[in-house]
C-alpha positions in Angstrom: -19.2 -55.5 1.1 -19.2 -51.7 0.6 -18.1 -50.3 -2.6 -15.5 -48.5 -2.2 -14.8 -44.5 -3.6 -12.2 -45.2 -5.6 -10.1 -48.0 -7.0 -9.0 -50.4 -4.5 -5.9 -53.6 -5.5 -7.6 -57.1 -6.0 -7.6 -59.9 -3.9 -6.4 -62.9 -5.0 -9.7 -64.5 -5.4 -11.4 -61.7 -7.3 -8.2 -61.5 -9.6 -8.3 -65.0 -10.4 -13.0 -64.8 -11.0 -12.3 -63.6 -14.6 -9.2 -66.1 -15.4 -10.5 -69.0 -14.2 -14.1 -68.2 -15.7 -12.8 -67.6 -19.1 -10.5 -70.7 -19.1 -13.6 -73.0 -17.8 -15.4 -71.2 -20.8 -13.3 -71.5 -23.5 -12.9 -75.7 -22.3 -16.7 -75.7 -22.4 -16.9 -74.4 -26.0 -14.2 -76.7 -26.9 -16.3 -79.1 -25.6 -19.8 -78.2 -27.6 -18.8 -77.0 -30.3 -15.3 -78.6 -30.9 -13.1 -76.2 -33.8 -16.2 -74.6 -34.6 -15.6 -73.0 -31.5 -13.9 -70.2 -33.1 -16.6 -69.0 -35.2 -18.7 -68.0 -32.2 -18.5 -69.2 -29.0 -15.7 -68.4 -27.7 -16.2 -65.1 -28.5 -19.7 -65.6 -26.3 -17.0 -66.8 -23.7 -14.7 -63.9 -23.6 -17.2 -61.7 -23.5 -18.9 -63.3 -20.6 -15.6 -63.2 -19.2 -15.1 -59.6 -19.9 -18.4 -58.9 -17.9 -17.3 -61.1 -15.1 -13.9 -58.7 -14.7 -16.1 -55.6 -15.0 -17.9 -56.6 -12.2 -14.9 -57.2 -10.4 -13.5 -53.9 -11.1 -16.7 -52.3 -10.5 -17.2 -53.7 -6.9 -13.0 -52.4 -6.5 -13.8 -48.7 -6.9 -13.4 -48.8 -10.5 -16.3 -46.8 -12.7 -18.3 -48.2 -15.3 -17.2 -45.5 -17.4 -13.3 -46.2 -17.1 -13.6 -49.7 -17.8 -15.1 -49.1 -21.0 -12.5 -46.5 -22.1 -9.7 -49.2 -21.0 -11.6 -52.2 -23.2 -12.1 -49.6 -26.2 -8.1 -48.7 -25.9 -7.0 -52.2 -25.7 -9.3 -52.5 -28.9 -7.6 -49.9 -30.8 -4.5 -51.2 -29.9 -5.3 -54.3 -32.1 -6.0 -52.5 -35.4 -3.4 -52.8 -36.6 -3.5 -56.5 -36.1 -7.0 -56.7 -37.7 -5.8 -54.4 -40.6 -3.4 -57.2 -41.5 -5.7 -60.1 -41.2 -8.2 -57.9 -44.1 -5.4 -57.7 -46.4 -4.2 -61.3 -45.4 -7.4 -62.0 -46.9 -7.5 -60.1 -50.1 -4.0 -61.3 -50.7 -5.5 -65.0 -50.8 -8.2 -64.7 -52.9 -6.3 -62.8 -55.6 -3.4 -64.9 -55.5 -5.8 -67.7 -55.7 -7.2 -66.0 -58.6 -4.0 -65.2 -60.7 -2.2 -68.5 -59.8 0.3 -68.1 -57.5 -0.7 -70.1 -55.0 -1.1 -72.7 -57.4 2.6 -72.2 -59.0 4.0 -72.6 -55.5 2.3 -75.8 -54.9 3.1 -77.4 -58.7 6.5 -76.6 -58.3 6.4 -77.4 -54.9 5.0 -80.8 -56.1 7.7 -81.4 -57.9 10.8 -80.7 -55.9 9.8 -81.3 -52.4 10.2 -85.0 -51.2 7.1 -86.0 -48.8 9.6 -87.9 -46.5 10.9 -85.0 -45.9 8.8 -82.7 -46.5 7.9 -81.0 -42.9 11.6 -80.7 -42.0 11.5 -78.9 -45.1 9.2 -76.4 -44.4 9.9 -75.7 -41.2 13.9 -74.7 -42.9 12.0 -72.6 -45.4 10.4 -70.7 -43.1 12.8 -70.4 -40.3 15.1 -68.8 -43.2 12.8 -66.3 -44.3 11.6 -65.3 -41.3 14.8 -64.5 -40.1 15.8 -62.5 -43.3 12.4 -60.7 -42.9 11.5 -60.9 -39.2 8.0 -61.5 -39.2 5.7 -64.9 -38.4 2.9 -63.1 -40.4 4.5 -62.7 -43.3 5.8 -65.7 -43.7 2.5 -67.9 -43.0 0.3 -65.5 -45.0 2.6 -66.3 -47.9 4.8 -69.1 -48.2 2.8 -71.0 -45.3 -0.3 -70.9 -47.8 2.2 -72.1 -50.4 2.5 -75.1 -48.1 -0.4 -75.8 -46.6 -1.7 -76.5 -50.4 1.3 -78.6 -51.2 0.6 -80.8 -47.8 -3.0 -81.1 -49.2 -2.0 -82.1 -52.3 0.3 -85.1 -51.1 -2.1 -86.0 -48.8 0.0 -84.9 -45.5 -1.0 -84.0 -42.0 -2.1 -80.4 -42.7 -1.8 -79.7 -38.4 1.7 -81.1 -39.1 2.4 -78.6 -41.7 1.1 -75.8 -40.1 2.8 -76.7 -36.8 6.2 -76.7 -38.8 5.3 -73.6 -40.5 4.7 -71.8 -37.3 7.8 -73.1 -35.5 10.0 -71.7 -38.2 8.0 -68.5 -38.5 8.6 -68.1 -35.2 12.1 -68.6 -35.4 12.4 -64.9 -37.1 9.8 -63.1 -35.1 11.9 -64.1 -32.0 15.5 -63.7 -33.0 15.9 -61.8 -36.4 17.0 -57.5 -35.5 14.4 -57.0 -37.8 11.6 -58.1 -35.6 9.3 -55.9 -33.8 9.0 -58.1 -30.9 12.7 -58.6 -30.8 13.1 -55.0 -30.8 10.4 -54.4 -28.3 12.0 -57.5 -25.9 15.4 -55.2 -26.0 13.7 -52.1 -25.0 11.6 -53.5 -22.7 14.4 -54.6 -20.9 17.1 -51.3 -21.2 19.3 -53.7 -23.4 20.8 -53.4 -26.7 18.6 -54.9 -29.9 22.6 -56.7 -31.1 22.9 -57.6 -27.6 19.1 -59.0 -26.8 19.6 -60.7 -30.8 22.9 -62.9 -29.5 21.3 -63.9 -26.7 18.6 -65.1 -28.1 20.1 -66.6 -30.8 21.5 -69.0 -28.4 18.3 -71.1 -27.3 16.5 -70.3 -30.4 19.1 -72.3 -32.1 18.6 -75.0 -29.4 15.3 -75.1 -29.9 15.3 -75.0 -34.0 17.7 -77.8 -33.9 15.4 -80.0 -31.9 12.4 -79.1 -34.0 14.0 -80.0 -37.1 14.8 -83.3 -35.5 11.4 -83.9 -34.1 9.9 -82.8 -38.3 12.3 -85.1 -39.6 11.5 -87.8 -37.2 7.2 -87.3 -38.0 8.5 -87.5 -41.3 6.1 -89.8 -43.4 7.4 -92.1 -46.1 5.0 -92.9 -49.1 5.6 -93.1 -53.1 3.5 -90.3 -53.6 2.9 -89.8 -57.3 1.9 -86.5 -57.7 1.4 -86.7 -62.1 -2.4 -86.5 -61.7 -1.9 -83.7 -59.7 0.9 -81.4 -61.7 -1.3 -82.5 -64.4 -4.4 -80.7 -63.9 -2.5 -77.7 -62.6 -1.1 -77.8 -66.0 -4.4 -77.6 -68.1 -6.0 -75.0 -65.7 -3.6 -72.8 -65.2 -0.6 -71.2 -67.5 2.1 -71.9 -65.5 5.2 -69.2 -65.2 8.1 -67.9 -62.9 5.7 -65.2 -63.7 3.2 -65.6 -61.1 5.8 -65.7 -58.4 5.9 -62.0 -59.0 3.5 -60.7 -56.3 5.2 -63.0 -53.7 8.8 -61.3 -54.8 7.1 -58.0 -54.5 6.1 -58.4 -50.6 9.5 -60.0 -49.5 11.3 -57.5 -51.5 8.5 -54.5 -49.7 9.1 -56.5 -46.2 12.5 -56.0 -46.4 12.8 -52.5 -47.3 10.4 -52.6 -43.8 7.2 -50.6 -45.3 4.2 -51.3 -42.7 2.6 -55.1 -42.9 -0.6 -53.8 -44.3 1.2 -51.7 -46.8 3.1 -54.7 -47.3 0.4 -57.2 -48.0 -2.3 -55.5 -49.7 -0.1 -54.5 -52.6 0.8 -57.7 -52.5 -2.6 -58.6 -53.0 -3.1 -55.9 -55.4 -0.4 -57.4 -57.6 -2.2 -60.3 -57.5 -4.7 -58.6 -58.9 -3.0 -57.2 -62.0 -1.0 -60.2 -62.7 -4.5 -62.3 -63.1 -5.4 -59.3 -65.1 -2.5 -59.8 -67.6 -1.9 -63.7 -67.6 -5.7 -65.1 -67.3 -8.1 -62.4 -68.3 -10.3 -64.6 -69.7 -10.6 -66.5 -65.9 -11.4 -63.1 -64.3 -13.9 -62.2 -66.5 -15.6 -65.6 -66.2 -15.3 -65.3 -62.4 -17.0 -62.0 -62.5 -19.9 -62.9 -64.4 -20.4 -59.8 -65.3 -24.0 -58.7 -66.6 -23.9 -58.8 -70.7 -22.9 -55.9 -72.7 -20.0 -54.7 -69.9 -16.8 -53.6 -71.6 -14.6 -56.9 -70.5 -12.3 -54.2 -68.8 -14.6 -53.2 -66.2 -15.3 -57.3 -65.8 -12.0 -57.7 -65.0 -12.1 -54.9 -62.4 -14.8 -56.5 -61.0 -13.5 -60.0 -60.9 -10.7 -58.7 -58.9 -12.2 -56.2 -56.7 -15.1 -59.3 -55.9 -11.6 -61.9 -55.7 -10.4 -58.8 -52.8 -13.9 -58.5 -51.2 -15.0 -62.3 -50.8 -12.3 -64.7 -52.2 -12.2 -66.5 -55.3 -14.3 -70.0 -55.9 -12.5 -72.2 -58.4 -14.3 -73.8 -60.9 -12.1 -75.9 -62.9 -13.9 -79.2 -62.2 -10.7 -80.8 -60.5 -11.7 -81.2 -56.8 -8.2 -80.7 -55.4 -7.6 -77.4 -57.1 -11.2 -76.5 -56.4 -10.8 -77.3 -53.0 -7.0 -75.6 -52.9 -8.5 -72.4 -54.7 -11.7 -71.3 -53.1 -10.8 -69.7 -51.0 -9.8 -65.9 -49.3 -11.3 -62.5 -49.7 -11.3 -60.0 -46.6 -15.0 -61.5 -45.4 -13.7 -64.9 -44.5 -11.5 -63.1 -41.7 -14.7 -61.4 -40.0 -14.9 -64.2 -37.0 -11.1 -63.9 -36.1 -11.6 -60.2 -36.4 -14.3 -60.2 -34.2 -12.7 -62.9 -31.3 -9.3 -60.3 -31.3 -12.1 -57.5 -30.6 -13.5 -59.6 -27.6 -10.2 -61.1 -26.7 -8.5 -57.3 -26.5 -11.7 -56.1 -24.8 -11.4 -58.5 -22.1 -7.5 -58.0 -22.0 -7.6 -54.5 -21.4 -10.7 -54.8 -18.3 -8.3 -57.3 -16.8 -5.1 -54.9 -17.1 -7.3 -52.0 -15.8 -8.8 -53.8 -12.5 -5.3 -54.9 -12.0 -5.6 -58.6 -12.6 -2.4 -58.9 -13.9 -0.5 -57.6 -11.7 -2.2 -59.0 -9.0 -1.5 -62.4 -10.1 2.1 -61.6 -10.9 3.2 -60.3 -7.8 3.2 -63.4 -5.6 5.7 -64.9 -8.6 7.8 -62.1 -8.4 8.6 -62.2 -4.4 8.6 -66.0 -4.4 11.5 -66.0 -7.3 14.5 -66.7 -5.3 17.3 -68.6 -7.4 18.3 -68.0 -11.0 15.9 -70.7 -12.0 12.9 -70.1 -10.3 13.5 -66.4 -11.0 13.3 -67.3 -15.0 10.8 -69.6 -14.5 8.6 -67.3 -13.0 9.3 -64.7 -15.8 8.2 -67.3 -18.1 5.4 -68.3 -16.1 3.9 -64.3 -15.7 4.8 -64.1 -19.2 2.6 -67.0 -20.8 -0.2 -65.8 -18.2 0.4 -62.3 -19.5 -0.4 -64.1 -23.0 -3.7 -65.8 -22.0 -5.3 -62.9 -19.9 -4.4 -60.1 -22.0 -4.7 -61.5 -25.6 -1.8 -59.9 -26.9 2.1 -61.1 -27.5 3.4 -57.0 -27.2 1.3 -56.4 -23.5 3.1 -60.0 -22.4 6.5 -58.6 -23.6 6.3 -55.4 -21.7 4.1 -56.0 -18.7 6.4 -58.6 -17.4 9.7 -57.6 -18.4 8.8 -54.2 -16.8 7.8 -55.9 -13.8 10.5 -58.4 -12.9 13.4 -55.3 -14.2 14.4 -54.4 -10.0 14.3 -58.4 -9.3 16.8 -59.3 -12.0 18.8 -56.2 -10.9 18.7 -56.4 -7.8 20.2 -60.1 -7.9 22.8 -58.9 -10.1 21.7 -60.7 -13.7 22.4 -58.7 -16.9 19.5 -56.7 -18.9 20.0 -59.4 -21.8 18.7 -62.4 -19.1 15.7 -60.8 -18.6 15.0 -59.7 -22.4 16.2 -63.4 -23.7 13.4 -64.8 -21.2 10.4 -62.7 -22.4 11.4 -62.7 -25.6 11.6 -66.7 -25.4 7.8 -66.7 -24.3 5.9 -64.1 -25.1 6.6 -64.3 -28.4 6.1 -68.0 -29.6 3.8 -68.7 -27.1 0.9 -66.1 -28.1 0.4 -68.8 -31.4 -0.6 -71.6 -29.1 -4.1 -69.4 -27.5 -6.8 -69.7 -29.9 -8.1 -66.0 -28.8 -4.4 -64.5 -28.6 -4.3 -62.2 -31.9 -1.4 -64.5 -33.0 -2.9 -67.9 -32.1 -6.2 -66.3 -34.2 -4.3 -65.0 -36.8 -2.7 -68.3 -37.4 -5.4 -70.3 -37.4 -7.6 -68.3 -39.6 -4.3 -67.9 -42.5 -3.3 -71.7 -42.4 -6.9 -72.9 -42.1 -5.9 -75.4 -39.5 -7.4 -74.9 -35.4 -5.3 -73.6 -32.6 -6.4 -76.8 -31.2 -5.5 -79.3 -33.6 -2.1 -77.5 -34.7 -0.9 -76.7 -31.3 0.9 -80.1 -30.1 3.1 -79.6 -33.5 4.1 -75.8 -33.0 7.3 -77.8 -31.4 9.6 -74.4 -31.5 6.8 -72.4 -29.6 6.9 -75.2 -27.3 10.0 -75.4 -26.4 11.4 -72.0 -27.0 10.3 -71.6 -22.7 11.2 -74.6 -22.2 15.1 -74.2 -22.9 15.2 -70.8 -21.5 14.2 -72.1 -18.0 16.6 -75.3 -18.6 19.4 -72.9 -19.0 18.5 -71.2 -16.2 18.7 -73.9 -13.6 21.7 -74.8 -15.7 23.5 -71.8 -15.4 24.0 -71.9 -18.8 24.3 -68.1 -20.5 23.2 -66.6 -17.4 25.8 -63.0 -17.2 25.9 -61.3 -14.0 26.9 -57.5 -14.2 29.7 -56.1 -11.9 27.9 -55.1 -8.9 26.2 -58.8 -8.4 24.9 -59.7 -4.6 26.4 -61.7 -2.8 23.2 -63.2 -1.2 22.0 -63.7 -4.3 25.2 -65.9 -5.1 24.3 -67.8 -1.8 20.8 -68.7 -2.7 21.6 -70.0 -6.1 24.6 -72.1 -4.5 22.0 -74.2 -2.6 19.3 -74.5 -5.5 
């Protein structure tokens, strides 16, 4: 076939080369290298991937030289993103360092009931993140919190993080003060109050259910966590005190200063609260060289706590293992599968991939539910190809926006549906920013945590079921009549 002179629309089949390659790719790492796939290989996948859809788009018209531009924009789209995860990481080793992460799992320890204890957590979080409207946040801070208490009790940590994601993700998709809430609304021409009540309705649904399905994995035991609270007690001077860096970033989330802004002086107050509680434990941790004035050891003992995470000596293995941890180097393999990921999202957008594949769904949608359903559908693809939860809340909400109209369904149907799958889903694909993100805060695989996310799960779920239902479905004024037809014999 003759390349063409300029940029020509996919076919089917060449859309689907790059999808289908990097899905049989990532399946194959999987495979080989199990959860070490995330270290490395499937970066190796979506770059092969990425190559794949350059070819693609070469052979369409497309020159070498736009594709490029389009995988470095889609890149510097996600800095952002990779800003957080460095200051995710300096948060952790500092609070690691100073002993907040260890005060929220001794008194964790001692008023959270392991029966209950992942019903729990997903509560806490679905609370916060709706008073604060942001997943990240909330799993960078009192996730951690959690996933050390879950350790320490000896529970399912892919449990734990599953519950902590469901109820993080109850915020980032129904709290006004979300950015993807916000973006759902506009996306769609609707009011954020409007898109927000709407919302509320099956995330509700859905948070019910999860808390059922948490209290139901629930696992009974006599736990006796003495040893435990013990040793927390001789290694660490325990204080309401150390609770102040995680005060200071909900207090700084809610007064809505940047993430990064956010979390890195929360990581920074770490910092200065080890300084003042436990100097002595910086100053061992920086091993400084002799005859250093013990100020500029504890400088260094918190800049190296920032740079590379702490490493907990105490001697007790379970706050060794709880404590050694963070620093912004351990997020350098997330970091780099978002760059690949984003890469190979924004080749795919450019060639057209997306679109391609979405178009069939769009004219095949004729009744309310299959019209939802396919929303959903383009939406979680949207997800997958592009590698980003804010491209699969505009793309398809911009590109089903004459279908919903033109059949007469209110603005708020159509940002309810992308906002009930683009957001939650993006934590169930290991290279989606979120999905990374996630893995790489909790410490737990995409993989492994991913048949507990429940509220991610089923967040699409009900939104299709009410469709077919014709449950919180509003029609505006001018609705068609043939579209009232077609859904009278679905």
């Amino acid at each position: 076939m003759k390349r063409p002179a300029s940029p020509q629309p996919l076919s089917l089949f060449e859309a689907l080369v790059p999808v289908v390659a990097l899905i049989l790719l990532v399946g194959l790492s999987y495979y080989l290298f199990g959860n070490e796939g995330a270290n490395g290989p499937n970066q190796v996948a979506l770059v092969v991937a990425g190559m794949l859809a350059v070819l693609v788009g070469w052979r369409r018209g497309h020159s070498l030289a736009s594709l490029g531009e389009a995988a470095n924009a889609s890149i510097s789209s996600g800095v952002g993103a990779i800003l957080i995860l460095f200051a995710v990481g300096a948060l952790i080793g500092t609070w690691a360092l100073c002993g907040t992460i260890v005060a929220m799992v001794y008194y964790g320890l001692k008023l959270l009931s392991p029966d209950y204890f992942y019903v729990t957590a997903a509560s806490i979080c679905a609370l916060i993140s709706f008073c604060i409207g942001t997943s990240w946040t909330v799993a960078g801070t009192i996730g951690i919190g959690l996933m050390g208490i879950a350790q320490s009790m000896g529970l399912s940590t892919a449990i734990t993080a599953g519950a902590v994601i469901s109820g993080a993700y109850f915020g980032d998709k129904s709290s006004p003060l979300s950015d993807s809430a916000n973006l759902a609304a506009a996306a769609a021409g609707v009011g954020l109050y409007e898109h927000v009540r709407e919302t509320l309705v099956t995330s509700l649904v859905a948070l019910v259910i999860t808390l059922f399905v948490f209290y139901w994995l629930g696992e009974p035991n006599h736990f006796d966590a003495s040893s435990e609270v013990a040793a927390m007690q001789n290694a660490f001077h325990l204080s309401p005190v150390l609770f102040a860096p995680l005060f200071l970033v909900v207090l700084l989330t809610l007064l809505r200063l940047p993430p990064f802004t956010t979390i890195f002086l929360g990581a920074l107050a770490g910092g200065v609260v080890a300084a003042v509680v436990a100097p002595g434990r910086v100053i061992t941790f920086a091993a400084a060289r002799e005859g250093v004035p013990n100020w500029i050891a504890v400088i260094k003992g918190i800049w190296l706590a920032i740079a590379s995470g702490y490493k907990s000596t105490t001697g007790e293995p379970v706050i060794d293992a709880l404590l050694t941890r963070g620093g912004m180097d351990s997020m350098l393999s997330t970091i780099w599968l978002i760059i690949a990921a984003l890469g190979f999202g924004g080749v795919v957008e450019k060639c057209g991939v997306i679109e391609r594949l979405i178009a069939p769904v769009v004219s095949w949608a004729k009744g309310r539910g299959a019209l939802v359903a396919s929303v959903v559908a383009a939406t979680i693809a949207t997800n997958v190809v592009a590698a980003d939860q804010f491209i699969a809340v505009v793309l398809p909400a911009r590109m089903f926006k004459n279908a919903f109209a033109a059949r007469g369904y209110a603005p708020t149907v159509l940002s309810r549906s992308v906002g009930d799958s683009a957001t939650t889903t993006g934590a169930l694909i290991p290279w989606n920013s979120c999905g990374a993100y996630m893995a790489a805060t909790l410490g737990v695989s995409t993989f492994v945590y991913g048949p507990y996310a429940v509220f991610c799960m089923l967040s699409p779920i009900i939104t299709i079921a009410f469709a077919y239902a014709g449950i919180r479905m509003p029609r505006t004024s001018h609705a068609a009549t043939e579209a009232s037809e077609n859904e009278a014999s679905e």
